[in-house]
C-alpha positions, 0 to 999 in steps of 0.5 A, a space after each residue: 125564261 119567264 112566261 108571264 109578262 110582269 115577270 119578263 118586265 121585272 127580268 128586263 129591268 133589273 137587267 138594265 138597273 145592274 147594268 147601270 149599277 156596275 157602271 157606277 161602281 166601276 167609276 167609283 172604284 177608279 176614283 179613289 184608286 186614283 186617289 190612293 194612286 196619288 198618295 202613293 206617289 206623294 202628290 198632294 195638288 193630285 191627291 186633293 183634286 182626285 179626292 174631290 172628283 173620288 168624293 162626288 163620285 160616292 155620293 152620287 153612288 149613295 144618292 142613287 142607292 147604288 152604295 149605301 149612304 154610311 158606306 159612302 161616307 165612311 170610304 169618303 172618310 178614309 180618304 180624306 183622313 189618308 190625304 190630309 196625312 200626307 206629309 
């Protein structure tokens, strides 16, 4: 444990913001495995409502840098692509 009262500070934080992180990221991945869900099983009204949900999901992520803007885009991408061919 750190003796220095910034560095006690700096270990509560980035404690907190990883806690918080890893609770975004979870979400996200939820998402689109629903949506990957939903095109497995063929249903395109359930695919394009979890793709909505899966893609404000991602960016929210990379608004709050928890992903990397591209990396949001590119995942929202794919997704859409794999839904629109679905036929």
């Amino acid at each position: 444990m750190a003796n220095i009262k910034s560095a006690k500070k700096r270990i509560l934080t980035s404690a907190k913001r990883a806690e918080r992180n890893k609770s975004i990221k979870s979400s996200v991945k939820t998402a689109v495995k629903k949506v990957h869900a939903a095109i497995e099983a063929g249903d395109m009204a359930a695919a394009k409502s979890t793709l909505v949900a899966a893609e404000t999901a991602l960016c929210k992520a990379a608004t709050k840098g928890v992903l990397h803007k591209n990396n949001a885009s590119r995942k929202v991408s794919r997704l859409s692509k794999a839904v629109s061919d679905m036929k």
